[in-house]
N, C-alpha and C positions, 0 to 999 in steps of 0.2 A: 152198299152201306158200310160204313165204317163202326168197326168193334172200340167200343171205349170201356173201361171200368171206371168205376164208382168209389166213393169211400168205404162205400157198404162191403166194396170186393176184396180191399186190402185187411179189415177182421179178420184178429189173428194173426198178421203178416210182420213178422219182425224188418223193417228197414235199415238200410238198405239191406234187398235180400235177390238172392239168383236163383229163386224155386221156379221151378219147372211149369210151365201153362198147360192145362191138362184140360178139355174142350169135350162136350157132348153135341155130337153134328150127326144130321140125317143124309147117312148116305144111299143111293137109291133105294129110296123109301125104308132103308133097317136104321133104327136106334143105335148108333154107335157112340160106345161109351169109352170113358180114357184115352182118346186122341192127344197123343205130343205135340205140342208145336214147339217147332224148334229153328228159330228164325234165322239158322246156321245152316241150315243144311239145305240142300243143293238138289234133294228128291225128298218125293210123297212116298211113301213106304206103308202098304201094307200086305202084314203079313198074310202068309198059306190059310192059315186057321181061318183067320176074320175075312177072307177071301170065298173061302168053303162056305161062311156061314153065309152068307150074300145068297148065295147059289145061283150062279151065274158061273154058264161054262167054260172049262179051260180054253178052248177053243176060241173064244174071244178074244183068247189074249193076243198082241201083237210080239213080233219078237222082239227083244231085246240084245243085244251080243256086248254093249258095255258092262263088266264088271262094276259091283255097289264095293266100296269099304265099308265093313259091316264096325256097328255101333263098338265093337271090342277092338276094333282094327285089324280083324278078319277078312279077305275078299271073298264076298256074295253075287253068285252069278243068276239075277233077276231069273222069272218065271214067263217073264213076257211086263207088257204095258197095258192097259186099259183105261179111257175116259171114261170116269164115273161123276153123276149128279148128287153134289154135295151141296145142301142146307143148311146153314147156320141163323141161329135167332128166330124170334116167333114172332111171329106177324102182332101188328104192322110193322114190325123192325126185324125184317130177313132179308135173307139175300142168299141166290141162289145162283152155282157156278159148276162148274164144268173141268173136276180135276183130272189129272193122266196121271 
């Protein structure tokens, strides 16, 4: 499915504007709130914390051995990789995919 917004989305939005797309998606089956998109970058990024609360074992994870530049332009040396089942939109207009 393709994501479009509305007029009703831009309310409030001063034009032209560069704010940030901030998304509520269901990732295997938890409520994940405050999702960035950021149609610049090059990896799916989520953090330890919101990782933990999944609850879903370290041990799952695949390795990683690429270095991330982290958001302040620190080097982050990933945790591992994992495919997870991510949700967007509510029926009948969803669509559901398969992120690493």
């Amino acid at each position: 499915e393709v994501i479009t917004f509305s007029e009703a989305d831009y309310e409030g939005v001063r034009l032209p504007h560069d704010d940030p797309v901030v998304v509520t998606l269901l990732v295997e089956l938890f409520t994940m709130k405050r999702i960035l998109l950021d149609s610049g970058s090059s990896a799916d990024i989520l953090y330890k914390h919101a990782f933990d609360q999944l609850r879903i074992p370290a041990d799952q994870l695949n390795p990683v051995k690429t270095p991330l530049v982290g958001f302040a332009g620190e080097t982050i040396h990933p945790l591992g990789s994992i495919n997870l089942s991510v949700v967007a939109g509510t029926a009948p207009c969803q669509t559901r995919v398969e992120m690493t």
